[in-house]
C-alpha positions as CSV (number, residue, x, y, z in Angstrom):
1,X,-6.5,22.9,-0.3
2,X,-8.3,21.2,2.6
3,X,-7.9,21.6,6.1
4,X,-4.7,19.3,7.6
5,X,-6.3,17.4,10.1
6,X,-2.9,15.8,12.0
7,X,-1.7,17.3,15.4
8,X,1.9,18.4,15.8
9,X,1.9,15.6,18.5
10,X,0.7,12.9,16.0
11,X,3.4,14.1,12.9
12,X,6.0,13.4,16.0
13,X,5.1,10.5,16.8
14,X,4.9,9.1,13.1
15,X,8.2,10.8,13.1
16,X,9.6,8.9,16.4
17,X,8.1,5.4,14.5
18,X,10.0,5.6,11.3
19,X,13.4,6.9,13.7
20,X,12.8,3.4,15.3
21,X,12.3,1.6,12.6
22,X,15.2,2.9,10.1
23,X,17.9,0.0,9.5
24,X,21.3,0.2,7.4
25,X,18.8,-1.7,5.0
26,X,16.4,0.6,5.0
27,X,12.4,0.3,7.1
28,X,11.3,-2.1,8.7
29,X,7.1,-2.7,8.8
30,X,7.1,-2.6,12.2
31,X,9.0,-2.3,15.6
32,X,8.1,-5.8,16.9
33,X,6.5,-8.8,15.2
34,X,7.0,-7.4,11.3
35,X,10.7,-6.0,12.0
36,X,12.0,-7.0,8.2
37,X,12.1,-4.7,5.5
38,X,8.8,-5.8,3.4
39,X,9.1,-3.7,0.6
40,X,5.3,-2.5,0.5
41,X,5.4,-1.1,3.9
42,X,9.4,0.4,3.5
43,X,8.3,2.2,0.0
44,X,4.9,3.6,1.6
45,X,6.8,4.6,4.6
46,X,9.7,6.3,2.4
47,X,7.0,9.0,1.3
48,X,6.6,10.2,4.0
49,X,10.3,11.3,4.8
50,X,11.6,12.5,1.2
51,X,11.7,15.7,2.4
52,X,13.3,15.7,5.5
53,X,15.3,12.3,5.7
54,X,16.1,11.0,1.9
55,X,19.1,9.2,2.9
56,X,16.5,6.7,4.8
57,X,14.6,6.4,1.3
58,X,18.1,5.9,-0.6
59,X,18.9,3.7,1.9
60,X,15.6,1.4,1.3
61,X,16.2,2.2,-2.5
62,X,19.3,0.6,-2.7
63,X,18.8,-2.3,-0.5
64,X,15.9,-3.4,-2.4
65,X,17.7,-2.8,-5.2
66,X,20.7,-4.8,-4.2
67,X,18.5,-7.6,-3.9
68,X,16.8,-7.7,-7.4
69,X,16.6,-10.9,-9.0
70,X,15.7,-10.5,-13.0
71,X,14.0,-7.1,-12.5
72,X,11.9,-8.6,-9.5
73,X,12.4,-6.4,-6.5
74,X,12.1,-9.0,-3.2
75,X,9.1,-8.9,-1.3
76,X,10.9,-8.6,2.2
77,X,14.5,-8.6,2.8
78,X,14.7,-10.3,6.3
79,X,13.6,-13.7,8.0
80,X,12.8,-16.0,5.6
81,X,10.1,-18.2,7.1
82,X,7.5,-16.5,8.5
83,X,5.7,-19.7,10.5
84,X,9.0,-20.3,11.8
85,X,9.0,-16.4,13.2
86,X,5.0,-17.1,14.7
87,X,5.9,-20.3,16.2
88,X,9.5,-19.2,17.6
89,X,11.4,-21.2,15.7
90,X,14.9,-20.2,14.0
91,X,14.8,-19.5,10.2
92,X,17.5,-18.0,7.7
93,X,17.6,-14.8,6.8
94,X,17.8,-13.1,3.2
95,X,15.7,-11.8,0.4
96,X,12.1,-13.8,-0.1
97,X,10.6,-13.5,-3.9
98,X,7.4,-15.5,-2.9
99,X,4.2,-15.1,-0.7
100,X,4.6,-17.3,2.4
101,X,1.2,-19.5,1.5
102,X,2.0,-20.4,-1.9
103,X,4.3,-19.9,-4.6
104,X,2.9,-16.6,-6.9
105,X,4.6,-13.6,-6.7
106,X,3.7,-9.9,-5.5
107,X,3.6,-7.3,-8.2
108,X,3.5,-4.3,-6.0
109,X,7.1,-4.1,-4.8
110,X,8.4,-3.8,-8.3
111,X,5.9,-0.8,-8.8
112,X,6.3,1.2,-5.5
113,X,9.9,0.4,-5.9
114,X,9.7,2.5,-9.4
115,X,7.6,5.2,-7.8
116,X,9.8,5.4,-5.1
117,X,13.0,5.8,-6.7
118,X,11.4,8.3,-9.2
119,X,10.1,10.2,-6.4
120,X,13.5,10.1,-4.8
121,X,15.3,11.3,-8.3
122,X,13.2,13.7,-8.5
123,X,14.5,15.3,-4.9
124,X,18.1,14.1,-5.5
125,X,18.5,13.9,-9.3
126,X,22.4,13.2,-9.2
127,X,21.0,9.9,-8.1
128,X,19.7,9.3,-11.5
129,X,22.2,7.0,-12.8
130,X,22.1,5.1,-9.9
131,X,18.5,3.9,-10.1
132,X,17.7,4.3,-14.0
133,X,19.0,0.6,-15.0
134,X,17.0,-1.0,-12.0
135,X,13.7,0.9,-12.8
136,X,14.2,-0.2,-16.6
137,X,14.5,-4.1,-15.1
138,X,11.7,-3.5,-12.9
139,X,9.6,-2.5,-15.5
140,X,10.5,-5.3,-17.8
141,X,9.9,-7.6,-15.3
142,X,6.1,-6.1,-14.6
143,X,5.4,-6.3,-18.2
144,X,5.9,-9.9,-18.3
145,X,3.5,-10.5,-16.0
146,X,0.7,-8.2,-18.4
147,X,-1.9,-10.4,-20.2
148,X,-4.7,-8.7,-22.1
149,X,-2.6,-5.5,-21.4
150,X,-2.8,-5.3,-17.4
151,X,-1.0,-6.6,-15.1
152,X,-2.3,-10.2,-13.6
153,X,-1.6,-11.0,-10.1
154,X,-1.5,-14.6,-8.4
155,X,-3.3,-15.8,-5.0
156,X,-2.2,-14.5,-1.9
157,X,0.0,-11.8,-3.4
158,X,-1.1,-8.3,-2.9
159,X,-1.1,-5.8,0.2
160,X,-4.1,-8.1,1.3
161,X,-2.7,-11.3,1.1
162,X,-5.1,-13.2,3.0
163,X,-7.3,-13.6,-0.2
164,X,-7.1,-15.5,-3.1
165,X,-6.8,-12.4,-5.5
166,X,-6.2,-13.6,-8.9
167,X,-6.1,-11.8,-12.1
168,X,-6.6,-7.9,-13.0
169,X,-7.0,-6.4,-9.8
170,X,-7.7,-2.3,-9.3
171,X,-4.7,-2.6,-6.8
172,X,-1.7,-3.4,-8.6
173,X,-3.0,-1.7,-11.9
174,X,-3.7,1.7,-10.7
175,X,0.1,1.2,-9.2
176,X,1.2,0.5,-12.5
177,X,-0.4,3.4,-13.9
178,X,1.5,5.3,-11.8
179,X,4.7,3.8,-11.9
180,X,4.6,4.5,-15.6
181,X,4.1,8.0,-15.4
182,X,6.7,8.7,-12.0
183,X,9.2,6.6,-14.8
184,X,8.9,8.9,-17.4
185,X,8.9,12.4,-15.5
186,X,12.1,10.7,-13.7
187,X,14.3,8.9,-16.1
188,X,13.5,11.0,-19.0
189,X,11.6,7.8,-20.9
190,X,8.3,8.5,-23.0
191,X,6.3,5.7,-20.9
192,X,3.0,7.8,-21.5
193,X,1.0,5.7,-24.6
194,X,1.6,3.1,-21.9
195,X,0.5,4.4,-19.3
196,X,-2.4,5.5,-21.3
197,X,-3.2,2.1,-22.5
198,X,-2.9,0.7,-19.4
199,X,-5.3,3.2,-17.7
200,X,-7.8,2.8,-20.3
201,X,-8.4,-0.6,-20.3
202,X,-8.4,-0.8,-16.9
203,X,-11.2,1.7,-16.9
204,X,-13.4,-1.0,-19.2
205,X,-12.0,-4.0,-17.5
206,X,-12.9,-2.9,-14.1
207,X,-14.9,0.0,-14.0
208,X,-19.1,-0.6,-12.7
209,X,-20.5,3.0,-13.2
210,X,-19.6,3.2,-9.5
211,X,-16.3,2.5,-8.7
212,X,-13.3,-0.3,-9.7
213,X,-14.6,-3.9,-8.7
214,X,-11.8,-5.3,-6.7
215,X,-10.7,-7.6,-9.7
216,X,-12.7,-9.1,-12.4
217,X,-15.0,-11.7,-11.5
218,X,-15.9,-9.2,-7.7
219,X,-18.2,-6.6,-8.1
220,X,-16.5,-5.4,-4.6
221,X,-14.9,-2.3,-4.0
222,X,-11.4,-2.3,-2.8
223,X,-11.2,0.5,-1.1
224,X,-7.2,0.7,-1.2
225,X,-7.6,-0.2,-4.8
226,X,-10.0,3.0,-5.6
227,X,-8.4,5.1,-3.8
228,X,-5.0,4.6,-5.2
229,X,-6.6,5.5,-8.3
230,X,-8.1,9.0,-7.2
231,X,-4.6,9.9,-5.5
232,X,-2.2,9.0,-8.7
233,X,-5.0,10.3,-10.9
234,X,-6.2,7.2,-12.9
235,X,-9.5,7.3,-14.6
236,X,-11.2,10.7,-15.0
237,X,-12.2,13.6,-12.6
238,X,-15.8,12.0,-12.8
239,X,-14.4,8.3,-11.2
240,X,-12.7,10.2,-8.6
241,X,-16.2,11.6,-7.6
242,X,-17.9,8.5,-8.1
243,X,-15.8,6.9,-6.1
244,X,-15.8,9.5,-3.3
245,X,-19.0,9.5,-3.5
246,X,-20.1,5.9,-3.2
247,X,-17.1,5.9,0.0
248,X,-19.5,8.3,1.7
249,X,-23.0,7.1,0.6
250,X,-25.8,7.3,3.3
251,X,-26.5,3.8,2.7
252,X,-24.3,2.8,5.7
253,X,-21.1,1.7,3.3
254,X,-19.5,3.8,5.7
255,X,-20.0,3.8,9.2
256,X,-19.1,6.0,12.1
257,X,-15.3,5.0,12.6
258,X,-12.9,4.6,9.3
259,X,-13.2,3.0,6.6
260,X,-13.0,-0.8,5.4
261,X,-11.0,-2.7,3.6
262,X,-13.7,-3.7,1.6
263,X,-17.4,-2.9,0.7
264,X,-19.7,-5.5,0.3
265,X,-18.1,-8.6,1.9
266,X,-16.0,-11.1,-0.5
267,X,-17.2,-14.7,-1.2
268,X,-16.6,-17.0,2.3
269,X,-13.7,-18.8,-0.4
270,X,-11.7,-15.7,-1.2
271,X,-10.0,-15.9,2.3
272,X,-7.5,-18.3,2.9
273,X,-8.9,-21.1,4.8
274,X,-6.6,-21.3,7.9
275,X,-7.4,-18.0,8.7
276,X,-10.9,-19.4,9.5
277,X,-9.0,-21.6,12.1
278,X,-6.7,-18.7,13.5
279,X,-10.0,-16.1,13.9
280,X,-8.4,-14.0,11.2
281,X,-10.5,-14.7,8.5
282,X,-12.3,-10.8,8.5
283,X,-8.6,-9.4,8.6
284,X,-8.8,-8.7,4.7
285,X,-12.7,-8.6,4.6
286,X,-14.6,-5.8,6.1
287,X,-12.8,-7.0,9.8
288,X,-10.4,-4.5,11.4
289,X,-9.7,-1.0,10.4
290,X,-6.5,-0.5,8.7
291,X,-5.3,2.6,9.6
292,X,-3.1,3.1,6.6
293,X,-6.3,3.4,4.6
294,X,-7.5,6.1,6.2
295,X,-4.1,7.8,6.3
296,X,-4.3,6.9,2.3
297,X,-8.2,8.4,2.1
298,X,-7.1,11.9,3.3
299,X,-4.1,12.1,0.5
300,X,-6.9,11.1,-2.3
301,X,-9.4,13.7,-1.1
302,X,-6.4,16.6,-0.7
303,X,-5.8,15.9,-4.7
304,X,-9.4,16.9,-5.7
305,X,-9.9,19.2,-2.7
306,X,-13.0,17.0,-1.6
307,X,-12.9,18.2,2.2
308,X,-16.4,16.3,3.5
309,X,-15.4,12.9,4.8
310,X,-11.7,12.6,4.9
311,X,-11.1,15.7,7.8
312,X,-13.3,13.8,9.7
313,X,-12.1,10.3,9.4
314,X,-7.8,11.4,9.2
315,X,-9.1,13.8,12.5
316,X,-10.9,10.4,14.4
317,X,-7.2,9.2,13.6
318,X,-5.4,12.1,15.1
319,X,-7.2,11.8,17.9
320,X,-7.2,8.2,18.7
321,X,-3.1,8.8,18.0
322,X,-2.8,11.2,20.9
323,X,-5.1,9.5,22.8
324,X,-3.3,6.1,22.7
325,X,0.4,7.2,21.7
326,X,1.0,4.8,19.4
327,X,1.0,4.2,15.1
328,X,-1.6,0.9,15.1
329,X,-1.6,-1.1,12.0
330,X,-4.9,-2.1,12.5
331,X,-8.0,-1.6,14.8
332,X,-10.7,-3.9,15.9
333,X,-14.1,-2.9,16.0
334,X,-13.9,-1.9,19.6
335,X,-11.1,0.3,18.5
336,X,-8.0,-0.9,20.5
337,X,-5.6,-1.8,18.6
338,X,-6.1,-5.9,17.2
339,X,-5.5,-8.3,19.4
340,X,-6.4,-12.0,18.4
341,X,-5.6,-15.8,19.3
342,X,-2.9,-15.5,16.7
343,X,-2.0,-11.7,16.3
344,X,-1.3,-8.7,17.7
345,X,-1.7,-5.3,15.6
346,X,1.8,-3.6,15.4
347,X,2.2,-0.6,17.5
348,X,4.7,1.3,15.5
349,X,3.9,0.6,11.7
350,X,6.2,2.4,9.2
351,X,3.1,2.3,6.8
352,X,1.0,4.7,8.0
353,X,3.4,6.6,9.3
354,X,4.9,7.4,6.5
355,X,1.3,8.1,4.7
356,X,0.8,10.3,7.4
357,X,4.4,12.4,7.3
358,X,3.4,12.7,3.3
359,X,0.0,14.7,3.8
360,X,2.1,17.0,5.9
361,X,4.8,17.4,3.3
């Protein structure tokens, strides 16, 4: 195995963020601007602590859970307008189904929610029957979004809901891969022709002889996206090293710091346009560094043992942590953490916390 590159001092404090930031309802994203349980950053966060604090992941679990509508696990449970929140306004509070800039639904909560209770079964399996008839809806429900056998995602939907995302994207169908296979090892269902089919047309879909374009019609690498796949194993040991590969390739894809989000650019009309207006329009596009990435990049590499780039970029991390003594969500380019016209990075993100905790576990 490689090296671990995270200080004592940085597991604590990852440690100390998800302490804060555990509710009866399960984790919050963050401990000040993003304090609602969004369901992407609570399940991230949740594998980080499965060893040492699974009531906090049943408790996340179950509230999400709780709040299923059809098989559709919410995107956030929590304020339910999000301008309102920005411009200090009071809004009602509850579970939200849609994206806050249109009306298309995220995918990704219904399959970290399956991984996550699967992983959680897996350390607890008396809570089998508890979670099997929610993972079956939640599947059912992914499946009815599948054309031409993958999933298909709407604008502003995924992690990086800034862009206009819309079809098979790398993203939510090497989580789906997953999901599939964490279903059937946990709820003793033979999902693996599925997940089979599913991985190998995504391979021919999306696959460039280099890495997974973004979605089909961008010949851009989501980094998150590829990386997803080399940690849950999708595609072939030769993608994995491609991918790796291309990460670090001398070309200057990769700079000095941590990695993008993204590698080249995206079109100027993938962003959303009032992000031009706010000076956020880089924040999904090759802008700030997102520290969960990196945090995510050291997990991939560990699986295949590829020890060149990821000590260095998850140490840079470490020691920017201890330097700074806080969990950023994401850092500008002079590396403090984001601070805009219209947002502030969180200082205590659940995310990468819990990424973190995981490597350690």
């Amino acid at each position: 195995m490689t090296a671990h590159p995270y200080s004592e001092h940085t597991l604590t404090l990852c440690e100390e963020v998800l302490c804060r930031n555990i509710t009866d309802d399960g984790f919050t994203a963050g401990d000040s601007h993003f304090n609602d349980v969004w369901a992407r950053d609570a399940l991230y966060a949740c594998w980080g602590v499965l060893e040492t604090h699974p009531s906090w992941v049943k408790n996340t679990v179950s509230t999400l859970q709780d709040h299923m509508r059809d098989g559709q696990v919410p995107l956030r449970v929590g304020r339910q307008n999000m301008l309102n929140v920005f411009l200090g306004l009071p809004t009602s509070h509850g579970p939200v189904y849609t994206n806050d800039k249109n009306n298309d639904v995220a995918l990704d909560p219904n399959t970290l929610y399956i991984i996550t209770a699967a992983k959680l079964v897996e350390k607890k399996p008396s809570l089998q029957e508890q979670y099997e008839n929610s993972v079956t809806n939640a599947l059912e429900w992914l499946n009815s979004h599948e054309t031409h056998q993958l999933l298909r995602e709407g604008r502003y939907a995924s992690w990086d809901d800034a862009l206009k995302k819309e079809g098979h994207s790398i993203y939510n169908n090497a989580l789906y891969v997953a999901a599939l296979r964490h279903a059937s090892q946990a709820f003793e269902v033979d999902l693996t022709d599925e997940a089979r089919r599913v991985e190998n047309r995504l391979v021919s879909v999306l696959w460039n002889e280099t890495c997974f374009n973004a979605w089909q019609g961008r010949e851009v690498c989501d980094v998150a996206g590829n990386l997803l796949a080399v940690y849950f194993n999708v595609g072939n040991r030769f993608h994995h090293e491609s991918i790796l590969s291309y990460l670090e390739d001398e070309q200057g894809l990769r700079d000095d710091t941590f990695l993008k989000t993204n590698y080249p650019s995206y079109h100027l009309t993938d962003t959303y346009f009032p992000f031009y207006l706010l000076g956020m329009h880089d924040y999904h596009d090759r802008g700030p560094y997102w520290t969960w990435i990196t945090a995510l990049e050291h997990l991939a590499r560990s699986r295949v043992n590829a020890d060149k780039a990821h000590v260095s970029n998850a140490e840079r991390l470490d020691e920017w942590i201890q330097s700074n003594e806080v969990i950023p969500e994401v850092l500008d380019v002079d590396l403090s953490p984001m601070k805009r016209f219209a947002y502030e990075s969180e200082t205590g993100f659940s995310w990468t916390a819990g990424l973190i905790l995981a490597a350690h576990h």
